[in-house]
C-alpha positions, 0 to 999 in steps of 0.5 A: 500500500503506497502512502498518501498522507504526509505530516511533518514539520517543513524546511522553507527555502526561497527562489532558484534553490539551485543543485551546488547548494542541494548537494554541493559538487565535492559529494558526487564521488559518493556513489548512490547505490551503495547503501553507506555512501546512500546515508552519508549523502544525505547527511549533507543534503542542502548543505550549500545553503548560505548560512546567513540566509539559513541559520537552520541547517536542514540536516544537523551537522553529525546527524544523517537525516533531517527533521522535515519531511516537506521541503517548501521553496519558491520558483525554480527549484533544482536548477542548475547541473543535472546531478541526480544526486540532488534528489538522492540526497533528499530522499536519503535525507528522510525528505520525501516531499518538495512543495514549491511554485516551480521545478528546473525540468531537469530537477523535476524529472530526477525525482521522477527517475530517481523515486526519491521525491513527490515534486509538488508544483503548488501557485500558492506563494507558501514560502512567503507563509510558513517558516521552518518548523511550522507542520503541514499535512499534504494529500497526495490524492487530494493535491492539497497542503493543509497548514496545520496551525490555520487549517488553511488549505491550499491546492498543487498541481496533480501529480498526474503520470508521475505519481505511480513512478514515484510511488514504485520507487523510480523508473526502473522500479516501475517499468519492471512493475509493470514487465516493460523490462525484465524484472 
């Protein structure tokens, strides 16, 4: 059964997150799918982040995974290089969920390969409303993000196609799921 109801505190970041500062570059020697190299990829997830504009780090430094599940950002999220690293780094990170007004395609179609993460296009401007720490449930079969200390409720985009991709755990996962490749 593929869960559909997230709840958790979010981690807010604003326009043009790009993937140097979602995985800097000196991490792309760890190898993904090495179960060890996985982990420590997500221990530096987001870590490229400027500290003067993010006095919270989304992973405390010694921990392995952060304390949000939902990252909200602002427009053009993940753009830059096309490292697949990005993502991983989320997903290993414990994030399985990225709420924001617009993705970098590249971005938004290595979460979608990858498994790692629901790309959640919202028009809502939520990262002018929340601020780190604050608790949302999102309904991916709803398409809505409820703030849990309003009840305010607002609506993203469908998921459409790309949900049973993620929901398998990525391409691979899902073509073998359905014998497009021998599994």
């Amino acid at each position: 059964m593929t869960k559909s109801v997230f709840k958790g505190p979010v981690y807010v970041v604003r326009d043009n997150i790009d993937t140097d500062q979602i995985i800097p570059a000196q991490y792309l020697n760890l190898i993904p799918t090495m179960p060890d190299e996985y982990e420590k990829l997500g221990s530096f997830a987001l870590c490229g982040l400027p500290d003067s504009l993010y006095a919270t780090r989304f992973v405390k430094p010694g921990a392995l995974d952060a304390d949000y599940p939902i990252i909200v950002g602002g427009r053009n999220f993940g753009c830059g290089s096309s490292r697949e690293h990005a993502p991983i780094a989320l997903g290993s990170a414990g994030c399985r969920i990225v709420l924001a007004e617009g993705f970098a395609r590249i971005f938004f179609r290595n979460c979608v390969a990858t498994g790692e993460l629901y790309p959640c296009e919202i028009s809502d401007r939520l990262c002018d409303v929340l601020k780190t720490g604050d608790v949302v449930t999102v309904d991916l079969d709803k398409s809505t993000v409820t703030l849990e200390a309003t009840g305010k409720v607002h609506s993203f985009k469908p998921l459409g196609e790309v949900r049973p991709v993620v929901d398998a755990g990525g391409l691979f996962n899902f073509a073998r799921k359905n014998g497009m490749i021998p599994a």
